[in-house]
RODREN-598612 format. One record per residue (C-alpha): residue in one letter; x, y, z. Coordinates in steps of 0.25 Angstrom, whole numbers, padded with zeros to 4 digits, always signed. Layout:
residues N
aXYZ...
This chain:
residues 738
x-0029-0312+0147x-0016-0317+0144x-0006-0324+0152x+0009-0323+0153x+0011-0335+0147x-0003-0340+0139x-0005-0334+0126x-0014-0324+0123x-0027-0328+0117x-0039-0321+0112x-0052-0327+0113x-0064-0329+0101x-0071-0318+0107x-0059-0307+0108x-0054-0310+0094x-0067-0307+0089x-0067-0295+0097x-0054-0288+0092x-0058-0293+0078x-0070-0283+0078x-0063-0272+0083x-0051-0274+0073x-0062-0273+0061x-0070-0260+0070x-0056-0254+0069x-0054-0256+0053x-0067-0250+0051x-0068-0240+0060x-0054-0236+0052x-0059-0239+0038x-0072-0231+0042x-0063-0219+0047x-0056-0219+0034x-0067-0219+0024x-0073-0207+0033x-0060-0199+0032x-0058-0203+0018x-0071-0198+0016x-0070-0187+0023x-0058-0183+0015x-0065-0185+0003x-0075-0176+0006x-0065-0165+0010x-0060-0167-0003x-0073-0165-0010x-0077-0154-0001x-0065-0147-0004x-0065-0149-0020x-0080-0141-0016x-0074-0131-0009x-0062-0128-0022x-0075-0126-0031x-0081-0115-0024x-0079-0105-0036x-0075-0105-0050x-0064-0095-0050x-0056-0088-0062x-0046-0077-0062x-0041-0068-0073x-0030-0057-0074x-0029-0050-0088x-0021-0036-0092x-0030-0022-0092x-0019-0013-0091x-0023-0004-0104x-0016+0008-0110x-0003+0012-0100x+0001+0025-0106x-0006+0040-0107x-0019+0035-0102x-0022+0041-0088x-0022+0033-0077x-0034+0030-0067x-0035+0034-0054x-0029+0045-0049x-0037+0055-0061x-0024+0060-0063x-0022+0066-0076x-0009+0066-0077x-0007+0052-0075x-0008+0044-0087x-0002+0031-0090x+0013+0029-0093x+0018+0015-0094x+0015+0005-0086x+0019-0002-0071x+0009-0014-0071x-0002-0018-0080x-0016-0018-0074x-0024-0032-0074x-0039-0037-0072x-0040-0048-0063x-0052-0055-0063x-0059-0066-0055x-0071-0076-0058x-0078-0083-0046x-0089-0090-0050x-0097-0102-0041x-0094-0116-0043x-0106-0118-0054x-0102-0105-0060x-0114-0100-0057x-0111-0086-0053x-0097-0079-0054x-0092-0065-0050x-0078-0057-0058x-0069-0048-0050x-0062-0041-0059x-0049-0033-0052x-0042-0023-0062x-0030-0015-0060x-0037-0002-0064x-0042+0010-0058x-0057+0005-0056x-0067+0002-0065x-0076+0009-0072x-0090+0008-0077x-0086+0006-0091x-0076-0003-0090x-0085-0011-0082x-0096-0011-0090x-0085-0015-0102x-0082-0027-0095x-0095-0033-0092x-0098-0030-0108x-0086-0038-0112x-0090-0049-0100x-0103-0049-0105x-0101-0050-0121x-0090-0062-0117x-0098-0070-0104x-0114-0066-0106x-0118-0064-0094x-0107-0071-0085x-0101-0058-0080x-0110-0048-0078x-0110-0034-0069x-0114-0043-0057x-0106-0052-0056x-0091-0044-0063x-0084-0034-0051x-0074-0025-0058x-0062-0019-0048x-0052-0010-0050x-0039-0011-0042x-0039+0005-0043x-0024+0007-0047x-0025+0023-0050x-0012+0018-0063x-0021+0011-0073x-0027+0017-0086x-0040+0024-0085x-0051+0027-0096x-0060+0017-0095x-0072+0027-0089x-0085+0030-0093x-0089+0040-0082x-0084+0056-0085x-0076+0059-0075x-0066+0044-0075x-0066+0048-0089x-0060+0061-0089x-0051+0058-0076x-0046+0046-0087x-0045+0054-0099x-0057+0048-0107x-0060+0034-0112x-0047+0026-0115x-0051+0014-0123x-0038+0005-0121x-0039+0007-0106x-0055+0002-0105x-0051-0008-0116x-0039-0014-0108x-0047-0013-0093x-0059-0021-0099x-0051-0031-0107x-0042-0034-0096x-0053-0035-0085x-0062-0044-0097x-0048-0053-0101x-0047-0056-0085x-0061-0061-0083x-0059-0069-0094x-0046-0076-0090x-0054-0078-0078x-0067-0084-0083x-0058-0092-0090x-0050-0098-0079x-0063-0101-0070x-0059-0113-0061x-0065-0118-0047x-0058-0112-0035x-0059-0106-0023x-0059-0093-0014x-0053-0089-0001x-0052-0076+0003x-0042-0067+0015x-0041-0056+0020x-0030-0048+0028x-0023-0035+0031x-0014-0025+0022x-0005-0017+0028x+0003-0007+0025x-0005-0004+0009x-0015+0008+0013x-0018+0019+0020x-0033+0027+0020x-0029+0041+0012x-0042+0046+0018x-0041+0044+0033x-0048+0056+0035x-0060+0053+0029x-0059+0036+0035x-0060+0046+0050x-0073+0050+0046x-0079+0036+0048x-0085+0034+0060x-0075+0030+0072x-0085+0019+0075x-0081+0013+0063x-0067+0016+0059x-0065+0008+0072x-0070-0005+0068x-0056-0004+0057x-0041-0004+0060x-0039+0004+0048x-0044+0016+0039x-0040+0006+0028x-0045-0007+0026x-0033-0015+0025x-0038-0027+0022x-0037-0035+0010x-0046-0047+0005x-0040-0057-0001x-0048-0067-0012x-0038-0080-0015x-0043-0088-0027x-0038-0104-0033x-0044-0115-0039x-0049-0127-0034x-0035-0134-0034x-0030-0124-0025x-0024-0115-0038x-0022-0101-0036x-0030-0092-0046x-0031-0076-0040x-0035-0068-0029x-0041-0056-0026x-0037-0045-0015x-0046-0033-0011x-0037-0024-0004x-0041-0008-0001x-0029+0001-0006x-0029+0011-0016x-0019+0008-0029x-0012+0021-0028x+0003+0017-0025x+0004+0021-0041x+0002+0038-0038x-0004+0045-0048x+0009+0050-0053x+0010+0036-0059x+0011+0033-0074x+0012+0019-0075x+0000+0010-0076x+0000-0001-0064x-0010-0007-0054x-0003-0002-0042x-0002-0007-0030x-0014-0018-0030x-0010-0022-0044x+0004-0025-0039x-0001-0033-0028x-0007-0041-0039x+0005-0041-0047x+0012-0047-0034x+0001-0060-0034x+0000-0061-0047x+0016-0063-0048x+0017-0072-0037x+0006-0082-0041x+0009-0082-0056x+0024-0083-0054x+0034-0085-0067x+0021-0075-0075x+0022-0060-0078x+0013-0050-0072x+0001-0052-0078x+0001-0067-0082x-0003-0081-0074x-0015-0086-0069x-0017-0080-0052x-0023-0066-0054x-0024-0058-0041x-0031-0045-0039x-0030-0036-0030x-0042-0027-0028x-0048-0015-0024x-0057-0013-0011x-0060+0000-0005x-0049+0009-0006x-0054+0022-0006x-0047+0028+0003x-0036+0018+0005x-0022+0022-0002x-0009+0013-0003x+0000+0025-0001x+0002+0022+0015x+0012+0032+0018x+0001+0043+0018x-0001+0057+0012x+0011+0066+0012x+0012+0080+0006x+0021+0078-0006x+0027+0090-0006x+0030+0091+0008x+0032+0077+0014x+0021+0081+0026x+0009+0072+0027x-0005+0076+0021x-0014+0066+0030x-0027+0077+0031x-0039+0077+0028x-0037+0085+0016x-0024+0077+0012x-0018+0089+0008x-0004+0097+0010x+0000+0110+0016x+0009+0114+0001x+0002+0110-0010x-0011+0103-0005x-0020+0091-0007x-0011+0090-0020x+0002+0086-0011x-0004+0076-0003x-0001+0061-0008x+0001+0048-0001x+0011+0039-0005x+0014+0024-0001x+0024+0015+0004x+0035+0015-0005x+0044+0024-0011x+0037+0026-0022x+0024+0023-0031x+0029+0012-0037x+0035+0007-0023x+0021+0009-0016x+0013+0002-0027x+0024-0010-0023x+0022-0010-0008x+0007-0008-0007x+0005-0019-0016x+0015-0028-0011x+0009-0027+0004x-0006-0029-0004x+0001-0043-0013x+0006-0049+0000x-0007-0047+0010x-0014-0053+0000x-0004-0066-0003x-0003-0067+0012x-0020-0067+0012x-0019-0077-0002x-0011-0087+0005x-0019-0088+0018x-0032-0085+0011x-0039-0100+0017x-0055-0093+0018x-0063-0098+0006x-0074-0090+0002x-0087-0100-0002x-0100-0097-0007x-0109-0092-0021x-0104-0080-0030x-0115-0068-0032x-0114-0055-0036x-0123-0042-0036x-0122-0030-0044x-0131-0016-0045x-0129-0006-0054x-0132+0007-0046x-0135+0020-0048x-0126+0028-0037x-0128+0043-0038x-0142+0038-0032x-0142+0027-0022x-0152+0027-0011x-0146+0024+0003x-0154+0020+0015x-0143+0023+0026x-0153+0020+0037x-0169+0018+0039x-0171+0031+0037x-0161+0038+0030x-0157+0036+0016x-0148+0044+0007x-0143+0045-0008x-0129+0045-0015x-0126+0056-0025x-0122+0058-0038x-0108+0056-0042x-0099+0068-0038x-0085+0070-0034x-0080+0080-0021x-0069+0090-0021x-0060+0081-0014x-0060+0071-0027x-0050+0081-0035x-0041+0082-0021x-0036+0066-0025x-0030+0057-0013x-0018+0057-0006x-0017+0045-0018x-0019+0053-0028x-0020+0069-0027x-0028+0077-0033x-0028+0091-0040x-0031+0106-0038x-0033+0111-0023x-0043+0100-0021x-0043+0093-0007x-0046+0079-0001x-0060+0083+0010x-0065+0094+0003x-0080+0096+0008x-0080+0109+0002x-0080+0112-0013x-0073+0123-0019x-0078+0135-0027x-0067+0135-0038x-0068+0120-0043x-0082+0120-0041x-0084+0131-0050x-0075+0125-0060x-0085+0112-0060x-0098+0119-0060x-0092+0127-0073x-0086+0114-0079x-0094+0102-0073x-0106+0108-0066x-0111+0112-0055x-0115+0100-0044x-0130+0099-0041x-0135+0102-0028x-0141+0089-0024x-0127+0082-0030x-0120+0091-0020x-0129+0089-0009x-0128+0072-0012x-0113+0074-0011x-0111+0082+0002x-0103+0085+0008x-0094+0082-0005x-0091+0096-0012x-0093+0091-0026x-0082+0093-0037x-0088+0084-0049x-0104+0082-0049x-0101+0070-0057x-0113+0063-0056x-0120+0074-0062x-0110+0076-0074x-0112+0068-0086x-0104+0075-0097x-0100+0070-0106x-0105+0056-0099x-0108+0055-0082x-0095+0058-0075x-0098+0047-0063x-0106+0034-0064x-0120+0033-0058x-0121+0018-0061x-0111+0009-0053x-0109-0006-0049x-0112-0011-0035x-0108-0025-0035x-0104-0037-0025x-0100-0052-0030x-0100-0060-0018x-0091-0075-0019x-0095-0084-0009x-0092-0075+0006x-0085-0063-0003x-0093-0052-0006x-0086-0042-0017x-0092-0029-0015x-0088-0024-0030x-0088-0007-0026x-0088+0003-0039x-0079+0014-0032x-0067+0016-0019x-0073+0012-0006x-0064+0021+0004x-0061+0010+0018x-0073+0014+0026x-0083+0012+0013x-0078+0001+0013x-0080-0006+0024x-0094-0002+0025x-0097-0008+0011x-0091-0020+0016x-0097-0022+0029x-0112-0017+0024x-0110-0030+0013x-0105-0039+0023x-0117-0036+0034x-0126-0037+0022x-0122-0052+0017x-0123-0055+0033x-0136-0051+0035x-0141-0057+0022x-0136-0071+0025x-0121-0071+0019x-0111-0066+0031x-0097-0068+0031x-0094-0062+0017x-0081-0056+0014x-0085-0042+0008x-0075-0036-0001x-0075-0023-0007x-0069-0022-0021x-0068-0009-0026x-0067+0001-0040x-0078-0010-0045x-0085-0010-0059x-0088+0006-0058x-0078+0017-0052x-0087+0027-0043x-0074+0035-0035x-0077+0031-0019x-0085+0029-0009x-0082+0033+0006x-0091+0031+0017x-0100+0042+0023x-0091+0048+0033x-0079+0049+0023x-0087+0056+0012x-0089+0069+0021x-0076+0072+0021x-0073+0071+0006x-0058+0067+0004x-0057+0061-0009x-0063+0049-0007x-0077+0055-0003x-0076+0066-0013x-0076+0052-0023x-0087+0045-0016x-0096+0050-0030x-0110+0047-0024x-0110+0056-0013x-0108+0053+0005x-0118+0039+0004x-0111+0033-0009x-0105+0020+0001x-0119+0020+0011x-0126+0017-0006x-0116+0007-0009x-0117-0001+0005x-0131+0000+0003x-0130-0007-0013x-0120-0017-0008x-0128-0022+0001x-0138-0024-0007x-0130-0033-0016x-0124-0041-0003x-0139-0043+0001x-0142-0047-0013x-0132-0057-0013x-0132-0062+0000x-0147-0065-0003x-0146-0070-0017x-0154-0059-0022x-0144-0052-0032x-0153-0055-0045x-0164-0046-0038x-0152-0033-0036x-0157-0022-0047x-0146-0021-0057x-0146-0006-0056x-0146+0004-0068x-0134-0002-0078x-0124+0010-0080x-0122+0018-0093x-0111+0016-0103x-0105+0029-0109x-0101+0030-0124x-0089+0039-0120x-0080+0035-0133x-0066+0037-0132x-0063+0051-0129x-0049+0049-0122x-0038+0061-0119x-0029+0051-0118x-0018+0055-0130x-0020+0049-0142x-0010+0039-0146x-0001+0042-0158x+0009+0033-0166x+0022+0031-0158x+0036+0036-0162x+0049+0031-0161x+0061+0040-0159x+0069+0043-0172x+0079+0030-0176x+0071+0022-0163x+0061+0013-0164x+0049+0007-0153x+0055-0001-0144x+0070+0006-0145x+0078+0007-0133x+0079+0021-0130x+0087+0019-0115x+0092+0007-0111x+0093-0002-0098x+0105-0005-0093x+0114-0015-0093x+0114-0022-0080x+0103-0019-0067x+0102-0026-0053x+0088-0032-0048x+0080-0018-0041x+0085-0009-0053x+0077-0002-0065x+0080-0009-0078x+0075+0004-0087x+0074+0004-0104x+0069+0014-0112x+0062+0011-0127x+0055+0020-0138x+0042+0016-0135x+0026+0019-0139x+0014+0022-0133x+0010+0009-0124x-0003+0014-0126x-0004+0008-0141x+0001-0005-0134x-0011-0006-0123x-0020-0003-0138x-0013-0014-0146x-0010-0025-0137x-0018-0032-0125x-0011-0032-0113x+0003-0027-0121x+0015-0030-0112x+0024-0018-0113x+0037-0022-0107x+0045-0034-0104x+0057-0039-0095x+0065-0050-0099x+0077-0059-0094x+0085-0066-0102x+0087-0082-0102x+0102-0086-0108x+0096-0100-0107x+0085-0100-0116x+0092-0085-0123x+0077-0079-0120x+0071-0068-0112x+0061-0070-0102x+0051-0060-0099x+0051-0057-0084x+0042-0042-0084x+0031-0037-0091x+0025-0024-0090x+0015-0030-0080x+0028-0033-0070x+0029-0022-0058x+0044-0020-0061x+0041-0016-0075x+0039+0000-0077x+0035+0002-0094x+0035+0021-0094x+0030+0026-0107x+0035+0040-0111x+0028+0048-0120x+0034+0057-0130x+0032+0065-0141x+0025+0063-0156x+0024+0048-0152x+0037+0044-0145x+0038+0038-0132x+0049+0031-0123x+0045+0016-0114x+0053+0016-0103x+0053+0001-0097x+0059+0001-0081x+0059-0013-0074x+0062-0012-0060x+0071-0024-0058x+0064-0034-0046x+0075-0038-0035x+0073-0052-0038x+0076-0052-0053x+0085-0063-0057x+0098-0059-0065x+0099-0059-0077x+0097-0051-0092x+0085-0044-0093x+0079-0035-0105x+0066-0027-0105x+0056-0025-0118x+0045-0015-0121x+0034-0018-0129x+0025-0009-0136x+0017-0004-0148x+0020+0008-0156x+0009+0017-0164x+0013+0019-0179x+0004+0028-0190x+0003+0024-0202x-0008+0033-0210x-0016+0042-0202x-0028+0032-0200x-0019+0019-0197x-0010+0018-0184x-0004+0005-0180x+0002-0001-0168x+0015-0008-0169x+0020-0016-0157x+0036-0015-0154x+0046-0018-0143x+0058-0015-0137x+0068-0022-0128x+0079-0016-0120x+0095-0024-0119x+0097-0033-0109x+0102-0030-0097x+0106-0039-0084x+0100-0039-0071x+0113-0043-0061x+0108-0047-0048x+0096-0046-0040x+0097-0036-0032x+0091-0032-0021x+0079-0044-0018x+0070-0035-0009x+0059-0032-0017
């Protein structure tokens, strides 16, 4: 102790004493930091492992094909046929492959109608003759977005054939080299990255056109759901290991039918505007179609799920037509339409996929769940106009052979139909089936018996003039990526069918060792097989049953084949999955009805490209800038020239006395109408519908195109040409609500 007045002292004992706790202190601190320091480090190689999970490439490449007099698939319209062009249509691929690149799986999303069996087996011949044995049937899922505005004729089934007046090369060609040119931008960007995947809720984008038939689900089941839709989306976020954004995929269950079938214009509707949306926000300063994020946004099971959310009204009377035949008291099933949102087509195409592009940035931002794990895939070719089904220990049944019901030729609310034809027909009738025996044949009595209680309209399965009019032959596939499974499904899955496919692959991964997997449904896959509704719904035959081709048990077969591939997976077992019989490839030549093209003419004392009406001098921001020209057909362009730009907006910069361009023909403000005439004269009429945001300034537009001349009856050139309007000046912006 001290005193008041001594000094303080420490003795031997005590110094030596704080000495050593001094030095405990000091290492006790050094120790703490070289643990945390280690620990840190660690973290950081732990992390670097994380960003390697996958090798990741994405890829986006132009597949719009031929955009005039070529029929457009979807609605099996006749009458409409290409007539300019709204948006083009793009493949977007994506590569995921494991960290040593051992295995890899490609999702391909393409703003067509679906794929078909022959432009599928194109594809993996080009893959093949270019990879070897890198991309294969296995391991390549095909999808279509399903816009019902895209060109057709690119079949090799009868009935797709006719419905798209024959074969048409350009449109095969441009689909396979657009969906071939995006693989290969993709497998030449592969880099390591990551996955994370979200999910959320859509509102407002959907409604179930046959509510009817979703009530004839059991009560039991329906109320386990909130909705007759599914209005979830599933969100797939893709970036390097540096934290770089490179895609993302969104499967989202909605018809892409905001575009009616009074539509001329080629476009990818509503989905492929929610990808326009994405793709213009991540690639900022490019135009549509350019830089290096690609989003896709892709089918699910849609089958009974339309965009056109005010419901079905009678046309011509204004009253609604929600019944279970969908039909009106004037006029019939033929007046009964649904429309959407807006005030018209173009306006609805905008909102649906507005509503669709913001869930799914909302779900890309806070996207945090990283999916982990190997890659695998399994894939069967099955023969389903004869699947054997075990529905329980004692019972088994079969599907059918391909026919379509009745209530096929009645359309949707969508999309109507023709004739007298109604949606829930159970009965046939006398006058049309006469008119198929006598053209088509009769249907056999075993067919008919399969398909019951489905009056049968087209025996399909049993026509084969002048080649089989259904496939027999299909894809069943699923690529699984770490915890997400891919159920790659050849056909429309109406909401309930659905949900039991997914729930079915999910309870199979769980029992076989592999639970918590995110099963997704991907549909219009590798071969197009119409519908498939479940049980319940198919005995009441609105359209979509009258489309389930193999008969009342098609979904009970493919829950039964799927889980197979998920048991296969889940037990590593894939290589011992039959392959199934390879389907056949047709020789159907080139027989099309689309009107052969002629040389172009030009209006006496005019040239291609001429101005024929001007724009005006001066427009506000939210007007129509409009120009006329002498044009040609743009389907010699889509022959001549891949991915041919036919329009431009440009602005002019005193500074640099240059114009910029700031459309193209991919840009959603841009309308490019083709007017035919006669003797090989036509008109191209350009509209761009002025943004509210666009800056001041002097604009011009430009039209691009090809003209066909003849010069001796075996020779005919193309000769490009273009034409630009006069400048005119946008003065203010205008209203900014967009």
């Amino acid at each position: 102790m001290c005193g008041k007045r001594s000094k303080c002292s420490f003795s031997r004992l005590e110094v030596i004493l704080i000495v050593c706790l001094v030095l405990m202190i000091v290492v006790t601190v050094v120790l703490l930091v070289f643990h945390f320091l280690s620990k840190e480090s660690n973290g950081k190689l732990n992390s670097s492992e994380v960003r390697a999970n996958y090798l990741l490439g994405v890829g986006r490449a132009d597949c719009t094909g031929p955009v005039a007099e070529v029929p457009l698939m979807g609605y099996a319209n006749p009458d409409q046929v290409g007539g300019g062009l709204l948006t083009r249509l793009y493949s977007r691929a994506f590569i995921m492959a494991d960290p040593d690149d051992s295995r890899r799986v490609v999702f391909v999303s393409a703003d067509i109608g679906m794929v078909s069996q022959k432009l599928r087996l194109e594809v993996l011949k080009n893959l093949k003759s270019k990879y070897g044995e890198l991309y294969r049937e296995d391991n390549v899922i095909l999808s279509g977005t399903h816009t019902h505005s895209g060109p057709g004729g690119y079949f090799q089934y009868t009935l797709f054939w006719i419905t798209s007046k024959g074969l048409i090369r350009p449109s095969l060609n441009a689909i396979v080299n657009g969906i071939i040119k995006s693989i290969d931008i993709a497998h030449e960007n592969m880099k390591r990255g990551r996955l994370f995947i979200n999910r959320g809720t859509v509102e407002n984008s959907q409604i179930n056109r046959s509510p009817f038939s979703y009530l004839e689900n059991p009560a039991s089941e329906r109320s386990r759901y909130s909705s007759n839709t599914d209005k979830e989306m599933v969100m797939l976020k893709m970036v390097d290991e540096n934290g770089q954004e490179l895609g993302l995929i969104s499967w989202f269950a909605v018809h892409p039918v905001s575009m009616n079938n009074s539509n001329h214009l080629v476009n990818s509707d509503n989905v492929g505007y929610a990808s326009y949306l994405f793709e213009q926000e991540k690639n900022k300063g490019m135009l549509p179609g350019e830089g290096s994020f690609v989003a896709a946004f892709a089918s699910s099971n849609l089958g009974d799920v339309s965009p056109n959310i005010k419901g079905p009204f009678c046309v011509n009377t204004g009253e609604s037509c929600n019944n279970p035949q969908s039909t009106c008291p004037i006029g019939g099933a033929t007046m009964c339409m649904a429309t959407g949102p807006g005030n018209d087509m173009f306006d609805s195409t905008r909102i649906i996929g507005q509503n669709i592009y913001s869930k799914a940035r909302e779900l890309y931002e806070d996207a945090s769940q990283e999916i982990t794990g190997p890659i695998s895939s399994a894939h069967q070719w099955v023969n389903m106009s004869d699947v054997s089904v075990e529905l329980n220990a004692t019972h088994t049944v079969k599907t059918c052979k391909p026919a379509l019901g009745h209530s096929f030729a009645a359309g949707t609310i969508d999309g109507v139909g023709a004739f007298n034809f109604t949606q829930g027909s159970v009965e046939g009738d006398p006058f049309w089936d006469e008119i198929r025996d006598q053209l088509l044949g009769e249907p056999s009595n075993g067919t008919e018996a399969c398909h019951k209680p489905k009056p049968i309209l087209f025996s399909t399965g049993e026509m084969t003039r002048p080649r089989p009019w259904h496939p027999d032959i299909v894809d069943v596939q699923i690529a699984a990526i770490g915890s997400l499974a891919i159920v790659a499904v050849p056909g429309e899955l109406t909401t309930m069918a659905g949900r039991r496919l997914r729930e079915a692959v999910k309870r199979e991964f769980d029992s076989h060792g592999t639970p918590g997997m995110d099963v997704v449904i991907a549909g219009l896959c590798n071969v197009y097989t119409h519908y498939i509704t479940t049980y319940e719904e198919y005995q009441v035959q609105r359209y979509e049953a009258a489309s389930t081709i193999y008969g009342p048990h098609t979904l009970s077969a493919y829950i039964q084949l799927y889980r197979g591939l998920a048991r296969a997976i889940a037990t590593n077992t894939v290589q011992d999955l039959p392959r199934g019989p390879e389907p056949p490839v047709f020789n159907i030549g080139d027989l099309t009805l689309v009107p052969a093209l002629v040389a172009d003419r030009a209006p006496v004392n005019k040239t291609f490209g001429d101005v024929l009406q001007e724009v005006r001098q001066q427009y506000r921001a939210r007007e129509v800038a409009e120009v006329t020209f002498v044009g040609a057909n743009p389907r010699i362009s889509a022959e001549n020239a891949t991915e041919h730009n036919f329009l431009t907006v440009e602005r002019y910069t005193s500074t640099s006395d240059s114009w910029h361009v700031v459309q193209n023909d991919a840009s959603w403000d841009t309308r490019f109408y083709w007017t035919k005439g006669f003797l090989g004269l036509s008109n191209v009429t350009i509209e761009w519908h002025i943004p509210g945001d666009t800056e001041p300034g002097v604009y011009r537009i430009r039209y691009f195109g090809h003209y066909r001349k003849r010069l001796s009856l075996t020779r005919v050139i193309s000769i490009p040409f273009e034409g630009t309007s006069s400048a005119f000046e946008i003065t203010s912006v205008g209203d900014l609500i967009h």
